[in-house]
N, C-alpha and C positions, 0 to 999 in steps of 0.2 A: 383420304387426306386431301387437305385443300392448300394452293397456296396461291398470291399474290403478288403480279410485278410489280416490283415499287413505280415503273414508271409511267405506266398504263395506269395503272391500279385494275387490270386483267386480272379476271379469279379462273384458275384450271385445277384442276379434280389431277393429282398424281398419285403415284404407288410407291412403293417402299424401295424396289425395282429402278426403277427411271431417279430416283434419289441416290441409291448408290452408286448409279453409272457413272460419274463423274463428282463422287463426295459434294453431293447438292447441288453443282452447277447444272442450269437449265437453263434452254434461250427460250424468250415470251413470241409466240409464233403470230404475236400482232405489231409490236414494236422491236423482236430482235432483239432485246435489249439482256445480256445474261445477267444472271441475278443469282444469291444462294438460298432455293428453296426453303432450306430449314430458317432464315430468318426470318421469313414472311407464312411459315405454316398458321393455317386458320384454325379453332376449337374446331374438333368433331363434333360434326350435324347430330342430334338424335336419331336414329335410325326409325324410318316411315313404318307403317303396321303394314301388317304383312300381307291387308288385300290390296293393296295401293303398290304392294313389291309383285305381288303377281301377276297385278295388271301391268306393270312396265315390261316383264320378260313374255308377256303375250303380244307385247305393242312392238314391233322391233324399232318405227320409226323414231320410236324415243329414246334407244339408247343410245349411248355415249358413244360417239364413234372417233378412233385415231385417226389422222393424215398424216402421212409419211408427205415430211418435208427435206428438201437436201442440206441437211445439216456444215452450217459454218463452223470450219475449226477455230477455238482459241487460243488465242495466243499463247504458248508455254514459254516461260521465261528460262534459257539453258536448253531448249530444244533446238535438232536441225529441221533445216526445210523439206528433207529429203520425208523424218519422221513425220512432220507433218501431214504429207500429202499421205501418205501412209495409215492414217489414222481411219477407223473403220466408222462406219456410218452406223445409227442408231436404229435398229427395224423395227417396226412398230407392226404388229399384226392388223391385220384389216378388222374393218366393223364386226364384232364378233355377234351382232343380233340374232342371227340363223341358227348360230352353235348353243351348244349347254354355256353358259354363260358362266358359274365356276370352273371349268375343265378348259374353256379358249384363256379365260385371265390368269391361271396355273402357266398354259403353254406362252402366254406371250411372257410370263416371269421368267421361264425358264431361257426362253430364245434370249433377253436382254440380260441374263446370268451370265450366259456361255459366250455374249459375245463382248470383246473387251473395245470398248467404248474409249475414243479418245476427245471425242467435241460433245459438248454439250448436249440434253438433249433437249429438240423443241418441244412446247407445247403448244397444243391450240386451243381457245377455248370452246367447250361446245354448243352448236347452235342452238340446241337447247337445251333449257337444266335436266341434267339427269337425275333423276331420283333413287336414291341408293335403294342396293339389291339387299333382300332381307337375306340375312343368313343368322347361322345361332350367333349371340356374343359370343358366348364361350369360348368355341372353336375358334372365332375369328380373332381371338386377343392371344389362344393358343399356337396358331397358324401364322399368325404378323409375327413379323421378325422386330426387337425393340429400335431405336434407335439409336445408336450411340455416337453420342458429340465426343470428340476429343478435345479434354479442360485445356487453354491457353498454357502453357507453360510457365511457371512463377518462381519466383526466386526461394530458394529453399533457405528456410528462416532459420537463421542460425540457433545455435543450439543452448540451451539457458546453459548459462557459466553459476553452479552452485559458489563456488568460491568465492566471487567475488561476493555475493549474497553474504556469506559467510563473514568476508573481512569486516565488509562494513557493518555488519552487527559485533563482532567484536572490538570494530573501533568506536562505534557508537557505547557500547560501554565502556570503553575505556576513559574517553572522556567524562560519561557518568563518572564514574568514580574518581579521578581526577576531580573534578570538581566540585565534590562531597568531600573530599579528602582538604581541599583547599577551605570552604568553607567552615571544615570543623577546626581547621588549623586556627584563622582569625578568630573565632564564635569559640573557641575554646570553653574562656571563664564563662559566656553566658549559658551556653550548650551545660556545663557543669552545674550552675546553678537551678537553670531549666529542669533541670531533668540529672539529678545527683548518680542515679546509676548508671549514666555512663562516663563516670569519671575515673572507675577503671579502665575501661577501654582507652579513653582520652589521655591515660598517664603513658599506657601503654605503646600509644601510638605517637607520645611524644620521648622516646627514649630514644630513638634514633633520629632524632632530629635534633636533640639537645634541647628541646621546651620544656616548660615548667606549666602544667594548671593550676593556676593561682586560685586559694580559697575565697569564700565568700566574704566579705567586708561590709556586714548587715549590722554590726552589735549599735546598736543605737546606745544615749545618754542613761537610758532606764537598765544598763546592763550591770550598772555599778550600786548592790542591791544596798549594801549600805558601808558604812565611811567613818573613821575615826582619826584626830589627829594629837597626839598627846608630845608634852615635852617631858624629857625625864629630869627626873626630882634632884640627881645627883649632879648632871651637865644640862645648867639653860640653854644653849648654843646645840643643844644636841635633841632632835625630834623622832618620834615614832608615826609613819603611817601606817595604818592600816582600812583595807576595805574588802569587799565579796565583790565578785565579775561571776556573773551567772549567763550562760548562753541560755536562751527559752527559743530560740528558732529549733528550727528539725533538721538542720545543718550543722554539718562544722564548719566553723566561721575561723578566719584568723586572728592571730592576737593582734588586739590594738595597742599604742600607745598610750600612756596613763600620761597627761597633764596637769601639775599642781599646780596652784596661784594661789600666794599668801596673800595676804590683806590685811590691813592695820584698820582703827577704830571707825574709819569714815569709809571699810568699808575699800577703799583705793589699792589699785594691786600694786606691792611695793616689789615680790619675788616673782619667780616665773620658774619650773620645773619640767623636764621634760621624759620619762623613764622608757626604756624600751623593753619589748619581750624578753631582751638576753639579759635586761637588770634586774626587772622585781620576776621571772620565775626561777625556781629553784634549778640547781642542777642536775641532768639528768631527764630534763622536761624537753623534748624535740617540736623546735619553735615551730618547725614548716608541715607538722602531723596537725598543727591548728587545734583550738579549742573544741572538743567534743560535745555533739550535738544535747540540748537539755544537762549539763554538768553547770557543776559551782567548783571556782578555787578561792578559795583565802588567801590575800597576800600580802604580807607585812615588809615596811621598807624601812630602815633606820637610815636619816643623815642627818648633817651638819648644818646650820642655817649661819654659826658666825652668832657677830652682834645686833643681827637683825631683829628687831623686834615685829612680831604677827599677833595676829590675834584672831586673824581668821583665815579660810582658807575654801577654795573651791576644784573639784574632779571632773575630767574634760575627758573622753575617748576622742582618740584623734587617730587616722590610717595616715599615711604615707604619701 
């Protein structure tokens, strides 16, 4: 592994060893300057082919060699001075070139294990590049120890509250319906005419409220199929109407208003008559049950006109 002062920009070749002696703190042994290894670690080199790794462990001049420098302690914040001075020094094994070259880098892991490090340790860089030792990967990814960062500390995210989730979907329907419920209150009559089958529902849902769905009031001029008006032979003063009111809609419709107008020879209305559902239908006939959908009734009215003289006369639907 490689890493970098940030303040030189010094590259020094460490171990996994020399990184945990002091949880990555390192002094740069050209500028002093201490730094945290692991934030400046470099990608791993590809490792050199293995006759260029044989010719370095034949060359000793080129291998990598430590200096044991007199290590400065760092400042601990909460520490005495007493501990300080106390703090043990970093040993760094001499130029291991002579030796088996995995067997001296074992022993100096070990010596910088067992001793408990309290200052930083230095690096230096080497005078010149070293070329890594071939060894198998395998082993060596077997044999390294990982590294483990410890995550920053974070605030532990509170915990989903189902409930409220919960309210506000029941209140979000409540509203719904609320305001489906308001709607059909005002749209009643149209909501009935729209769409006839739900005018049980609609009658339903207007009992506890005290409303009424008022029927349809479609019967147009054409509903009066046809029309008679006769005086009787025994009292002049005394007339018969009669006519047909035929509903042809697909609804029931409510009863309208019958309006007579007599008229004399030019034609000019001289009477005016007004009759309501509760006068010309028979009794026993429930005005607010409305006219039933495609049905005809016949209905006959006897009154009195006086000494009025007619001669003609005209039929009006009129609603309310």
């Amino acid at each position: 592994m490689q890493t970098t002062c940030p303040e030189c920009r010094t590259t020094f070749r460490v171990s996994q060893d020399h990184l945990g002696a002091r949880r990555g703190l390192v002094r740069c042994g050209t500028c002093n300057a201490v730094f945290n290894a692991y934030d400046t670690l470099l990608p791993e080199l590809e490792e050199a082919p293995a006759e260029n790794a044989a010719a370095s462990l034949d060359d000793p001049a080129e291998s990598a060699e430590f200096v044991v420098y007199e290590p400065v302690p760092v400042p601990v914040v909460g520490a005495d001075s007493d501990e300080l001075e106390r703090t043990s020094e970093v040993m760094l094994a001499e130029a291991y070139a002579q030796a088996d070259l995995p067997a001296q880098a074992e022993q100096i892991a070990a010596t910088l294990a067992e001793s408990s490090v309290a200052d930083a340790v230095t690096l230096h860089a080497p005078a010149a590049p070293v070329p890594p030792v071939a060894t198998d990967p395998t082993k060596a990814r077997e044999s390294e120890p990982d590294i483990l960062l410890q995550p920053l500390p974070t605030k532990p995210a509170q915990p989903a509250r189902a409930w409220k989730a919960l309210f506000s979907a029941a209140l979000a329907t409540l509203l719904v319906g609320l305001l489906l419920l308001q709607t059909a209150y005002f749209l009643r009559a149209e909501l009935a005419v729209f769409a006839p089958d739900t005018r049980p529902a609609l009658e339903w849902l207007c009992q506890p409220l005290n409303c009424v769905v008022p029927l349809p009031r479609q019967l147009g001029q054409d509903a009066i199929a046809a029309s008679s008006l006769e005086h009787d032979p025994e009292q002049k003063s005394r007339i018969r109407l009669s006519f047909l009111l035929a509903n042809r809609s697909g609804q029931t419709q409510a009863w309208p208003r019958i309006m007579l107008i007599l008229s004399d020879l030019r034609e000019a209305p001289v009477a005016q008559q007004v009759f309501q559902p509760q006068t010309y239908l028979p009794k026993g006939v429930k005005v607010s049950a409305g006219m039933p959908a495609n049905s005809e009734r016949e209905i006959r009215l006897d009154f009195e006109i006086g000494n009025l003289v007619a001669s003609g006369y005209a039929l009006r639907l009129d609603y309310p």
